[in-house]
Wavefront OBJ file of the C-alpha trace (Angstrom):
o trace
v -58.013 15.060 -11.018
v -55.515 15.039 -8.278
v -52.764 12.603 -7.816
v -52.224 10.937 -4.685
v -49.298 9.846 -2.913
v -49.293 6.156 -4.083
v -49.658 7.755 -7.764
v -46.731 9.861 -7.893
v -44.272 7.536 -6.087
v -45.552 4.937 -8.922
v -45.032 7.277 -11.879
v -42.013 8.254 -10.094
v -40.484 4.628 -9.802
v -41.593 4.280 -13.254
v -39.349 7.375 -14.365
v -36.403 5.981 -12.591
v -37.371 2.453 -14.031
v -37.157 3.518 -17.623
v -33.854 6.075 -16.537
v -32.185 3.003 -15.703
v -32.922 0.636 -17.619
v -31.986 3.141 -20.374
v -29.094 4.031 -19.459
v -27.794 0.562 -18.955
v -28.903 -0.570 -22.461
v -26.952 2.576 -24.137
v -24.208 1.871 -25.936
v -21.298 3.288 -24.447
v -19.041 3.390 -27.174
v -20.853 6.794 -28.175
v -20.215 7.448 -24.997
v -16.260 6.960 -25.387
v -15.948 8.879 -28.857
v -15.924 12.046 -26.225
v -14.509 11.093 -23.109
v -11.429 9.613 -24.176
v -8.787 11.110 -26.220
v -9.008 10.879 -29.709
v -6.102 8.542 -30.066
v -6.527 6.272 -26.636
v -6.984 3.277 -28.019
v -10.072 1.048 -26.445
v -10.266 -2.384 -26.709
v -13.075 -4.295 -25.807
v -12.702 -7.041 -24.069
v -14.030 -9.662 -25.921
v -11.998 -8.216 -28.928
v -8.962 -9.439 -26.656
v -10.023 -12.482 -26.088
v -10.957 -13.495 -29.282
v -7.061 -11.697 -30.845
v -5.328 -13.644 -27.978
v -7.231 -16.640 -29.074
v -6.195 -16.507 -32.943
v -2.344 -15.639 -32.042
v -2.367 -18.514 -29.354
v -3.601 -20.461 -32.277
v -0.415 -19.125 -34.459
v 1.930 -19.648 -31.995
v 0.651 -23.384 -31.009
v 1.253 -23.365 -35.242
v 4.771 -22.085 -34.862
v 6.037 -24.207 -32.154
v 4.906 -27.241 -34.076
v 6.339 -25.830 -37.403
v 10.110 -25.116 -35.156
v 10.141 -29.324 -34.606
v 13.357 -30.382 -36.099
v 13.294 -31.665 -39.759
v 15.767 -33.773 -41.066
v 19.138 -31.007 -42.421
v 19.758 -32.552 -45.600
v 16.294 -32.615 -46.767
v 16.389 -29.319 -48.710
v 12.272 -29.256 -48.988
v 11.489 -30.038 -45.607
v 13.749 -27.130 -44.827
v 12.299 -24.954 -47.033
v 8.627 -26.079 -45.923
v 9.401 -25.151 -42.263
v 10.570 -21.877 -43.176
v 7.238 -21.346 -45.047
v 5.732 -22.141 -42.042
v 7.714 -20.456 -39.498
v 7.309 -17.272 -41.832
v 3.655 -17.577 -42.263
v 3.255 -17.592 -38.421
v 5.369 -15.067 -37.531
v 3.444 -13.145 -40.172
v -0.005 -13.694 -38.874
v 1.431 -13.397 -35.027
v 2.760 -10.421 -36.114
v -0.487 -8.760 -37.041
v -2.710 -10.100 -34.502
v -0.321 -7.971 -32.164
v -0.001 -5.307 -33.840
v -4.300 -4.941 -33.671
v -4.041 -5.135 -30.037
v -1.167 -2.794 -29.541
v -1.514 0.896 -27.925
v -0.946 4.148 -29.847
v 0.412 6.878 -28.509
v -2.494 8.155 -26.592
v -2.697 4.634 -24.240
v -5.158 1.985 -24.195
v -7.678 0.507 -21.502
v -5.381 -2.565 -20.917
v -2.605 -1.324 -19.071
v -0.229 -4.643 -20.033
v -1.084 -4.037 -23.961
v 0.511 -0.670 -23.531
v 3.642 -1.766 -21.816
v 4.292 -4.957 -23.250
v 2.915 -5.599 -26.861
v 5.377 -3.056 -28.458
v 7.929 -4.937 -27.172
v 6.387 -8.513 -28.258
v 5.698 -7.067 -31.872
v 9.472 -6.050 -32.168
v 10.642 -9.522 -31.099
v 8.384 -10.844 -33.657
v 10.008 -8.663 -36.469
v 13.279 -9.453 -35.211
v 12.582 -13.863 -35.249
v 11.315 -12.347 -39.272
v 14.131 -11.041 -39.937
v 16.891 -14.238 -38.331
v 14.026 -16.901 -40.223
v 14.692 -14.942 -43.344
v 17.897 -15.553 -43.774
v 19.672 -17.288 -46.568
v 20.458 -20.265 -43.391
v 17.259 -19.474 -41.518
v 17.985 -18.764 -37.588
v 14.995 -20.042 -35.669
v 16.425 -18.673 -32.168
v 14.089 -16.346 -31.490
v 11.276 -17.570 -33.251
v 11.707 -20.031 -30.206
v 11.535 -17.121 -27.957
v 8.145 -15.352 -29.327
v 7.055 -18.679 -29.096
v 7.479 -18.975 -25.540
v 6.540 -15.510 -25.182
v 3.055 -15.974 -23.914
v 4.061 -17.861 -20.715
v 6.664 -15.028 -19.713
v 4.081 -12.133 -20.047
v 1.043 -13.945 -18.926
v 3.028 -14.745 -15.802
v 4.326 -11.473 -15.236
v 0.996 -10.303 -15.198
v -1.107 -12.609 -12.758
l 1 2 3 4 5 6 7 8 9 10 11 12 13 14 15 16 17 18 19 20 21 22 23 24 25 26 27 28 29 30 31 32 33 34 35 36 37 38 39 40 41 42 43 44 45 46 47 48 49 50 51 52 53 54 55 56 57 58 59 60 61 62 63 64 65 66 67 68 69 70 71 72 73 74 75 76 77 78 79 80 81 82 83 84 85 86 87 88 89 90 91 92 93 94 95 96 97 98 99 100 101 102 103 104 105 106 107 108 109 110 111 112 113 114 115 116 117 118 119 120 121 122 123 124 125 126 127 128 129 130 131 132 133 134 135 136 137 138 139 140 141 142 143 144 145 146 147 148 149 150 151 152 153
């Protein structure tokens, strides 16, 4: 039986059919496990979303919990430090998920500027901690957001 023309430029648009549609179903994180260092961090992108999501949730949670409280109410003082810690805390490792290791990361702002977020957040730990809690830079992480998303527009 011979093949004509019309035949083989079917079975031929068939093979590049099923090559494609193949390849575009394959998951590519195999694919990444040998192209990328082992420590290159990738994130995917809805992983971002959803870990900017959460800490934009804790950080909407700690600018409510730095409203002023009355000073000589000892447990409302004590409350908003539990607060203000708690936040910090969860803020704290949301960021550290998303930032890079050593070997770099697919999102170029992680790399540069979540090392530098997650230290600010240990350092507004450390000054909430305190026997009088110092909610200064708590304030700043807080605000933090709007100075890196607009550096990065």
């Amino acid at each position: 039986m011979r093949l004509t023309n019309l035949h083989r430029k079917l079975a031929g648009a068939a093979v590049v059919i099923t090559a494609l549609l193949a390849g575009c179903s394959y998951n590519l994180s195999d694919v990444r496990k040998v192209t990328y260092p082992p420590d290159f961090n990738y994130i995917e992108p809805q992983d971002i979303k959803t870990d900017m999501a959460r800490m934009a949730a804790q950080i909407r949670l700690l600018d409510i919990a730095l409203a002023p409280v009355d000073s000589s109410d000892i447990a409302a003082r004590e409350n908003q430090r539990e607060e203000v810690m708690a936040a910090l805390n969860n803020i704290e490792n949301i960021a550290s998920g998303l930032q890079s290791v050593d070997g770099g990361s697919n999102h170029p702002y992680m790399q540069d500027f979540m090392r530098d977020f997650v230290a600010k957040v240990d350092k507004a730990r450390g000054a909430a901690s305190l026997a009088e809690p110092r909610y200064y830079f708590a304030g700043k992480v807080a605000g933090g957001c709007a100075v890196c998303h607009q550096v990065n527009r």
